[in-house]
N, C-alpha and C positions, 0 to 999 in steps of 0.2 A: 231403470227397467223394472216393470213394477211385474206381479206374478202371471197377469193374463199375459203380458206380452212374451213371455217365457218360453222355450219351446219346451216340447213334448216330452224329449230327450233330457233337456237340462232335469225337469219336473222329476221325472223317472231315476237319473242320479241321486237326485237329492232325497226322493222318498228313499233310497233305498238306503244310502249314507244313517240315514234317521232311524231306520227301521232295525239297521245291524247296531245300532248305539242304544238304543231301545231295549233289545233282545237279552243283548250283555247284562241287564241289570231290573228285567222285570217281565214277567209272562200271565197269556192269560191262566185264568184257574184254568183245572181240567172241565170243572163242573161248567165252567160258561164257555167251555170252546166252542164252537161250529163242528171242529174237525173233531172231538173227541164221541160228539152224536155222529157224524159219519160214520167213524170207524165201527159203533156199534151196530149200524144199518148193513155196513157190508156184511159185518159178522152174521148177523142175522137173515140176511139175505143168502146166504150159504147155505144154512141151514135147509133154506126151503130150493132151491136149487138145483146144488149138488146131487147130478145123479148118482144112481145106484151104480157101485163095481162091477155089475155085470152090462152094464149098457158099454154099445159103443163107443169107441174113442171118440169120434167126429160128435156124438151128442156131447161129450164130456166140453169138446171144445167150442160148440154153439151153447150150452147153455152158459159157460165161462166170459164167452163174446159179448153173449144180451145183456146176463146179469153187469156187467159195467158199460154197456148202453142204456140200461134201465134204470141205472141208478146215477152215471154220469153226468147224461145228456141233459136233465129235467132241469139239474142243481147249475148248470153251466148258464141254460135258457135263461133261468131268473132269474139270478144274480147278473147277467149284463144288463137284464131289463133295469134291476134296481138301479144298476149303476148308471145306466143311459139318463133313467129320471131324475139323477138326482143334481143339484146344485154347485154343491162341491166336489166334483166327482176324483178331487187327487186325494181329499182326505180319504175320502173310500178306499180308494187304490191304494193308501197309505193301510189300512186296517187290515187290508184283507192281505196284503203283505206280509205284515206281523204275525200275523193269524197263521198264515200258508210258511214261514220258517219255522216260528216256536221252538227254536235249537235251545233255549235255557233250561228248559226243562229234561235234556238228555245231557247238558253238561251235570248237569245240577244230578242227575242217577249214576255219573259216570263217579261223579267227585263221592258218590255215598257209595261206591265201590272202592274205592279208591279208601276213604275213610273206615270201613269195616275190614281190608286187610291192612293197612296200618296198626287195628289193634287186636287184630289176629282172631276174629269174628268170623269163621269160614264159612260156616251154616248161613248167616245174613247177608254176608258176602254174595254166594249163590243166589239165595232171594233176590238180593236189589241185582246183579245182573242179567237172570231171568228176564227181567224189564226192557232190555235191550237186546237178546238174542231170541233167533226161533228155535236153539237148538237146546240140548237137554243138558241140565245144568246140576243134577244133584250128585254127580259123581267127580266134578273138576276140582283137579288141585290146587293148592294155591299158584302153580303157573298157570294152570287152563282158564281157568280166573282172570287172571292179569291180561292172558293173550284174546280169549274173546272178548272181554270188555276193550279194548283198545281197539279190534278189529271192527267192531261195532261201533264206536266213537267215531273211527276215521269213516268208513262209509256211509254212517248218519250226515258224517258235515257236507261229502262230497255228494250226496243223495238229497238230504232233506236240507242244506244252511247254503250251499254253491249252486246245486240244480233250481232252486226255487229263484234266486235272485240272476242266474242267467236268463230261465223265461220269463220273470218277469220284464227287465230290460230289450230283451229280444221280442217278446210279443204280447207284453202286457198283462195287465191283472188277471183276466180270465185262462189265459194260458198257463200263466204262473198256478193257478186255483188248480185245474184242470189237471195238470204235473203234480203236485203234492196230493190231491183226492187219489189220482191214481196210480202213487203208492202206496196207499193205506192197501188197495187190492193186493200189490205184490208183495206188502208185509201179511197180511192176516190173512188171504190165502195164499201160502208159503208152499212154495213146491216138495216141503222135504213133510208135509204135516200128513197124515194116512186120510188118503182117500179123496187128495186133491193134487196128485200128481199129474193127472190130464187133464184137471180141470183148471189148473191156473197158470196153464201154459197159454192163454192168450195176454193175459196181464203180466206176467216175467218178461215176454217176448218185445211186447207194448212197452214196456218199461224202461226194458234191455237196448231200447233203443233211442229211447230219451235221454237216460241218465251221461251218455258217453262224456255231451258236454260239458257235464258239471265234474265228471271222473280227471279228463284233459284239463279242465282250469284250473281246481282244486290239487291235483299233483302235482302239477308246473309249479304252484304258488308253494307248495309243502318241499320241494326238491330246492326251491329259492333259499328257503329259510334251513333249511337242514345241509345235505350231503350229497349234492346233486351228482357228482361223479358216482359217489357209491350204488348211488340209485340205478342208476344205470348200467352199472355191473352188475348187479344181483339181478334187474331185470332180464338181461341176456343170459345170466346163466340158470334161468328158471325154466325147467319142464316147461310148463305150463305157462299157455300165451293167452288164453281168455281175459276177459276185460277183469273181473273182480283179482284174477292173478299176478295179473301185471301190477294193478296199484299196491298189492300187499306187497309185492317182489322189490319195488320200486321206494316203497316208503320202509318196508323193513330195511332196508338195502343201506336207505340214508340214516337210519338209527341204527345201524349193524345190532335187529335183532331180527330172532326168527319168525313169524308168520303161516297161519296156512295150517295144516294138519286134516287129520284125522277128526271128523265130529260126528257126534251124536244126537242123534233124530229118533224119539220115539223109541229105544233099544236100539235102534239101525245105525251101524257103523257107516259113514259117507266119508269118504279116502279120499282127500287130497292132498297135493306135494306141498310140502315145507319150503317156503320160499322167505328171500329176504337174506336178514346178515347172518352172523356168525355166531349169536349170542345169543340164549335162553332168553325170555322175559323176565327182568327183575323189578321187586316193585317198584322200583326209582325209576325206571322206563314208564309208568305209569304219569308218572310227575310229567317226565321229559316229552312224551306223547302230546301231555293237556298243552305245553310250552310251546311245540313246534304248531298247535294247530292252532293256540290265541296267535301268534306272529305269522302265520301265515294271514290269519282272520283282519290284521292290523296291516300286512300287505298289501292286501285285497283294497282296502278303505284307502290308503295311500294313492294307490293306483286310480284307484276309481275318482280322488277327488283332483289328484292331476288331470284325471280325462275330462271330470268335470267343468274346471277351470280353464283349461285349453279350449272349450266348446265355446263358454261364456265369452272367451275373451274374441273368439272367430266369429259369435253372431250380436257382438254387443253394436 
């Protein structure tokens, strides 16, 4: 069976197989990414935007709506054009894959958090996690430290390493683009950041609704490898049922530590319930965290290359 004869499907496994074997072990620079001039466009686009505190909400939420019509829609149009024109159109689809996870480089700030409280570097520590949180970082202890940088790891994977490689599979490269462009929106205009509390309530919302997928398949696969009973207690006995609550509840749960708190926003205290297991963050949970999401990640590839195989061997 040679590669034109291939279906769609098989093609789509296999880019993706490639692309998480890839990742593991090499990214693009920042300086030549696509996505790293995006993110500066949105930024920048905010700037000119973002109404004034005194206009109304409903402007706050059409100008929030355009701006990621204005800057979505354009980069979406072209990029299928390119890829309609083009010859090999899986290697593209392979590229732009790559491109749209990029998880190396957030392992890669996790493990230089990781490596700065091992040698008891607190001040650096805060720096390199800065990189990963929108929340304010020059007051954390060395728990606050451990526990937002964790927090932030598990929702990157299940956000930007699970969500991207769902739509990809589900609906293709421009979907897959489409999903990771628009969370650069829900990271960089951040709902806790001043002065874009109603303005990026179209894009959290937008998001809020995409992401579930990759919440649901990414926890299953982390509850597999971990502590799936405990998960599921600590889920039930968590206040709080929101989607980002439940995964902390559910994965602290399986690592019986705790999750969730209290953060800080700008001087702004933002209150939430402490969910999860029974036990403070210690930096060896730090290790165990990177442990459970490589084997989950190795799950995942497992899985995918049984469904692989069973496809090949049903349309051989």
């Amino acid at each position: 069976m040679t590669s034109s004869e291939l279906s769609p499907w098989l093609i789509a496994l296999m880019t993706v197989l490639l692309v998480i074997l890839v990742d593991r072990v090499w990214h693009i620079p920042d300086r030549f990414n696509p996505v790293t001039l995006y993110r500066l466009m949105v930024l920048n686009l905010a700037t000119r935007v973002l109404p004034d505190q005194t206009a109304p909400t409903s402007q706050h939420y059409i100008s929030g709506t355009l701006g990621i019509i204005v800057l979505l829609v354009p980069m979406l149009v072209v990029v299928a054009i390119i890829i309609s024109a083009m010859e090999f159109k899986q290697v593209v689809d392979g590229l732009i894959l790559f491109g749209c996870v990029g998880f190396y480089n957030i392992r890669k700030q996790y493990k230089a958090v990781v490596y700065c409280l091992s040698k008891q570097k607190k001040l650096l520590a805060r720096e390199r996690v800065s990189h990963l949180v929108a929340r304010q970082t020059d007051r954390l202890s060395d728990i606050g430290i451990a526990k937002a940088a964790i927090e932030s790891y598990l929702l990157r994977f299940l956000q930007q390493f699970i969500g991207v490689l769902f739509w990809f599979l589900l609906a293709g490269p421009i979907a897959a683009l489409g999903y990771r462009l628009l969370l650069e929106f829900r990271w960089q205009w951040h709902r806790q950041r001043p002065g874009f509390e109603r303005f990026s309530i179209p894009a959290y919302y937008l998001t809020q609704v995409l992401i579930w997928p990759g919440y649901v398949i990414g926890t299953m696969l982390l509850m597999l490898v971990t502590s799936p009973l405990k998960g599921v207690a600590a889920w039930r006995n968590a206040r709080q049922k929101d989607l980002t609550s439940t995964v902390l509840a559910m994965f602290g749960g399986s690592m019986n530590i705790i999750l969730g708190g209290p953060n800080i926003y700008n001087d702004r205290t933002v209150r939430h319930q402490r969910v999860g297991g029974a036990n403070q963050v210690r930096f060896s949970d730090l290790t165990y965290v990177l442990r459970a999401i490589n084997r989950a990640t190795w799950l995942g590839m497992i899985l995918l290359t049984l469904v692989m195989i069973t496809s090949w061997q049903i349309t051989k």
